[in-house]
N, C-alpha and C positions, 0 to 999 in steps of 0.2 A: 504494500500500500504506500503510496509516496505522502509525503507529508501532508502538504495542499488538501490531500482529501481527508487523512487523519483530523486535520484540524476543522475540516469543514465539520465533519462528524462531531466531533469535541464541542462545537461552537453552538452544534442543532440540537446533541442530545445530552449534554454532559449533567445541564441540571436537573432532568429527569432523571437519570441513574444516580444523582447525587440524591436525590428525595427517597431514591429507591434505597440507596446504599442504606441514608441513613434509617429507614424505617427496619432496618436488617437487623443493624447494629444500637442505634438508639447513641451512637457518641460522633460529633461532627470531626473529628481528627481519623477517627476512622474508616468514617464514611468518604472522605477525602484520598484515605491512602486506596480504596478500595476503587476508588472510579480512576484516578492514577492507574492503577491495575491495570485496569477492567481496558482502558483505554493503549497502554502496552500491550498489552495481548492484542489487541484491534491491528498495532501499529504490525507486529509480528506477523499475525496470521490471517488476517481478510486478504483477501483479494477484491478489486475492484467491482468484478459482479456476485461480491455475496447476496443471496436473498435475504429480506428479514433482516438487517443488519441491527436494526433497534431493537428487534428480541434476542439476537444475536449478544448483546451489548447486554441487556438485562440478565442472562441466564448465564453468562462469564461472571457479572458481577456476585451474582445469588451463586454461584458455584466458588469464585474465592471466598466468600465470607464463610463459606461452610468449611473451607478446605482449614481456613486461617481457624475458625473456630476449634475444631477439631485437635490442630496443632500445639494449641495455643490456647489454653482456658483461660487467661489473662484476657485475650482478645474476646472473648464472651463475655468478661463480667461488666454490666451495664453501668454506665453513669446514672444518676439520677434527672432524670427532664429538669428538675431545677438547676442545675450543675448547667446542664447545657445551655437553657436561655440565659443564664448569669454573663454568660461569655459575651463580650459586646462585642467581638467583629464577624462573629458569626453570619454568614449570608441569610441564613436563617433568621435572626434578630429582622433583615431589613425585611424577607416578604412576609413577616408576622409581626405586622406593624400595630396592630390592635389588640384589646382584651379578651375579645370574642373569639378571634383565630389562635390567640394564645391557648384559651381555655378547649378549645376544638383539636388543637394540635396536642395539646395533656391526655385526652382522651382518645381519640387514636392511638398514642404513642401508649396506653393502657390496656387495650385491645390484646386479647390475646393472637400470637405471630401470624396464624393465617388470617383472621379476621385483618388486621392491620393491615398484610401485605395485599391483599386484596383490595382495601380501602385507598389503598396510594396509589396502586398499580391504577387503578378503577379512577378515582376522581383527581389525583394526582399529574398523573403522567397522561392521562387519556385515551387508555388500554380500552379497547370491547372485550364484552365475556368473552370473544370468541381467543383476541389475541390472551387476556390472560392464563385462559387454558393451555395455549400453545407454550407460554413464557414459564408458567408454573410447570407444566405437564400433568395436571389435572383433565377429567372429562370435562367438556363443558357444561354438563349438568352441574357435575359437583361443585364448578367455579360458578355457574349462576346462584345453588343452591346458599355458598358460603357469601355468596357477596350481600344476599337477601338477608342472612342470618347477622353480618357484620353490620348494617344497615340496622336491623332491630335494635343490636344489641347498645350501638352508639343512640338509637333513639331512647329506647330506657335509661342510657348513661345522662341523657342530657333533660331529659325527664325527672327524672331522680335527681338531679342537681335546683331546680327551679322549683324544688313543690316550696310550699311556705306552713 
C-alpha cells in the first residue's frame, strides 16, 4: 500500500476505529496504541483492491486488542471513565462537549462488552446490522437481536436515572 492511500485511509476512518478501539479497551492511550496498530498492519498488508477495507480495519483492531489482552493482563485492566474524562487533551473531552453526552457516554461505557460494542459499532461509526454481523462474525439475527436488547437495556439505564 503506498502511503498516499494509507493516509487517505487514516484520514477517512481512523476516528471510527479510535471510538471503536476505545469502547474495547475503555483507556484512551490504549485505544491510540491500538488504531497505530491497526493502521500498521493496513500499511503492511492491504493491497490496493482490498474489499471491505473498513471492516477490514475494525476486525485487525478487535483482533489486536484480544491478542494484547491475552498477553498482557495489565493491558485489560480498565481505567475508571472518570480517570478518563479527567484527562483534558483527550479528543474525547472535545466531541463530549456537554453533560448529557457525558452522562450517555458513562452508560454505554457500563454496558456490558457486547451490548457496548454493538452500540458504537451501530450509532457510533454507522455500521448496519448487516455490516456489524460481518465485522463481529455474528449471524445477523443474533447482531439484530443484541443491538434491540443493548437498546433496552440503555433505555432502563436512563430510565432508572431520571425517576424522582
Amino acid at each position: 500500500m503506498i502511503n498516499s492511500q494509507l493516509e487517505n485511509l487514516y484520514i477517512k476512518y481512523h476516528r471510527e476505529v479510535y471510538f471503536y478501539a476505545l469502547s474495547l479497551c475503555r483507556n484512551h492511550h490504549q485505544a491510540q496504541d491500538l488504531v497505530s496498530e491497526t493502521f500498521f498492519k493496513a500499511l503492511l498488508s492491504l493491497d490496493e483492491d482490498t474489499p471491505y477495507i473498513k471492516y477490514w480495519l475494525f476486525k485487525v483492531c478487535k483482533n489486536l486488542f484480544l491478542d494484547t489482552s491475552r498477553t498482557n493482563k495489565e493491558y485489560n485492566t480498565m481505567n475508571s471513565l472518570e480517570d478518563l474524562l479527567a484527562t483534558e487533551e483527550t479528543p474525547l473531552n472535545k466531541v463530549i462537549d456537554n453533560e448529557e453526552k457525558k452522562q450517555l457516554y458513562y452508560l454505554i461505557m457500563n454496558l456490558p462488552h457486547s451490548y457496548r460494542e454493538i452500540i458504537i459499532l451501530y450509532y457510533y461509526c454507522d455500521f448496519t446490522i448487516k455490516e456489524i454481523a460481518k465485522t463481529t462474525g455474528l449471524k445477523y439475527g443474533t447482531a439484530k437481536t443484541l443491538l434491540f436488547r443493548a437498546r433496552k437495556k440503555l433505555k432502563d439505564m436512563l430510565e432508572g436515572q431520571y425517576e424522582f
